[in-house]
C-alpha positions as CSV (number, residue, x, y, z in Angstrom):
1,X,0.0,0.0,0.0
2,X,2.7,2.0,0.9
3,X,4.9,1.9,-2.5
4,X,1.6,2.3,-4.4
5,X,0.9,5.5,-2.6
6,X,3.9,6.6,-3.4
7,X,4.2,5.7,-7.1
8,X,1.2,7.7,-7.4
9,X,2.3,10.6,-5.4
10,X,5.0,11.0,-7.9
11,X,3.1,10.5,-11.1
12,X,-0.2,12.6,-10.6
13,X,2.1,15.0,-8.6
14,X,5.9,15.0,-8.3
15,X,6.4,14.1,-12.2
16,X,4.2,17.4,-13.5
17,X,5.5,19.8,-11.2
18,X,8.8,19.0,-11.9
19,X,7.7,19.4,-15.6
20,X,6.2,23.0,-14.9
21,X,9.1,23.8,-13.3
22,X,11.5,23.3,-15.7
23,X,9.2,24.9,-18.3
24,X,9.4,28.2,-15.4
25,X,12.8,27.5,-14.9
26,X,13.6,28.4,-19.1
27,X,11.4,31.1,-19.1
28,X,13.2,32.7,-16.2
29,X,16.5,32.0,-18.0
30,X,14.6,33.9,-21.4
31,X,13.7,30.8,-23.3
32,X,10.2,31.2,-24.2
33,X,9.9,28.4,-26.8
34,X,9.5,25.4,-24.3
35,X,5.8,25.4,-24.2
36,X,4.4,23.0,-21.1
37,X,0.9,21.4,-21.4
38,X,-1.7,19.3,-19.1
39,X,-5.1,17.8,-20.0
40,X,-5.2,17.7,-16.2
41,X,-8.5,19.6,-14.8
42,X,-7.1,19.9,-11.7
43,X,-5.4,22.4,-9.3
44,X,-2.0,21.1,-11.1
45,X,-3.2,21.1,-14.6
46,X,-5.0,25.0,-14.0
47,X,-1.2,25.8,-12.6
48,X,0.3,24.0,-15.8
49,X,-2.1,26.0,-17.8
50,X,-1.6,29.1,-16.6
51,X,2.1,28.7,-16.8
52,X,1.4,28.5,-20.7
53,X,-0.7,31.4,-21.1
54,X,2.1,33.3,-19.3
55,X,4.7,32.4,-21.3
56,X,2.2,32.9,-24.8
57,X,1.6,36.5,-23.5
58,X,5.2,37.3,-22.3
59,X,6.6,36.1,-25.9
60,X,3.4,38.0,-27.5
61,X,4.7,40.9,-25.5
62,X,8.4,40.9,-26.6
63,X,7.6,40.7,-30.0
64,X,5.8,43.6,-30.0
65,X,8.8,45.3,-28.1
66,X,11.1,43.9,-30.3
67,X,9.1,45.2,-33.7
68,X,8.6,48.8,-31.8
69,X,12.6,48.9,-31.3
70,X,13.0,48.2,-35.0
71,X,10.2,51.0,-35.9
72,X,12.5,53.1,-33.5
73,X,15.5,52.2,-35.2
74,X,14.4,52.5,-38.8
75,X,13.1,56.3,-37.6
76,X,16.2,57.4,-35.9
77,X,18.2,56.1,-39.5
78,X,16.1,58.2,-41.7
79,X,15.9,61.1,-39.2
80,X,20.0,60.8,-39.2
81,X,19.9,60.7,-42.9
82,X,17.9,63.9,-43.0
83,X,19.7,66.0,-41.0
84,X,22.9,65.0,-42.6
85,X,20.8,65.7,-46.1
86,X,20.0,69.5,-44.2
87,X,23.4,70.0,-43.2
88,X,24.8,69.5,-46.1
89,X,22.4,72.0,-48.3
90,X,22.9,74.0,-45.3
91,X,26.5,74.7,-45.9
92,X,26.2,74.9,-49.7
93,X,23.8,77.6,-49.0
94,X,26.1,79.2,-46.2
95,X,29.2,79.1,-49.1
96,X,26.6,80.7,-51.8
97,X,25.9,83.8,-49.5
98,X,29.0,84.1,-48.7
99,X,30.6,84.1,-52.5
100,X,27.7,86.5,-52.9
101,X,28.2,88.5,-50.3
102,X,32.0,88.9,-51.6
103,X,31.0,89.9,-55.1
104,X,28.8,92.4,-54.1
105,X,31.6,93.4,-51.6
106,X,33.6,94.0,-55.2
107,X,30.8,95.7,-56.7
108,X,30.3,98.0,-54.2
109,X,33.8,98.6,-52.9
C-alpha cells in the first residue's frame, strides 16, 4: 500500500510539477519556446495552464517590443539621414551667401 501511494504521489504529482518547473525554470532564464501542457482539470493542470498562457503572452509581449525597437531604429536612420541631407544643403547655401556676399563686396567697394 505504501509503494503504491507513493508511485502515485510522484506521477499525478511530483512528475508534472517538476515538468512546470522546468518549463518556469527556461522562461526565467529567457527561453520562451519550451511550451508545457496538461489535460489535467485539476489544481496542477490550471497551474500548468496558466504557466502556458504566461509564457504565450510574455513572448506575445516581446515581440511587439522587439518590432517597436525596430520602428524606432528605422526612424532614428532616416531622421540621421535627413539631418545629414539639411546639413549639407545647409553649408552649400552658407558658401553661396558668402561668394555673394563677396561679389557684391567687389561691386560696391
Amino acid at each position: 500500500l505504501g509503494f503504491g501511494l507513493l508511485w502515485m504521489m510522484r506521477h499525478w504529482v511530483a512528475q508534472p510539477l517538476a515538468s512546470l518547473q522546468r518549463a518556469v525554470g527556461a522562461i526565467a532564464d529567457g527561453d520562451l519556446t519550451q511550451s508545457v501542457s496538461s489535460s489535467r482539470n485539476d489544481e496542477i493542470g490550471s497551474l500548468i495552464q496558466d504557466a502556458e498562457g504566461m509564457r504565450q503572452r510574455l513572448a506575445a509581449t516581446i515581440g511587439t517590443v522587439r518590432n517597436s525597437v525596430d520602428s524606432i531604429g528605422t526612424a532614428s536612420s532616416e531622421i540621421a539621414t535627413g539631418n545629414l541631407d539639411l546639413s549639407q544643403r545647409t553649408e552649400q547655401t552658407a558658401s553661396s551667401l558668402q561668394n555673394a556676399a563677396s561679389s557684391m563686396s567687389e561691386l560696391t567697394g
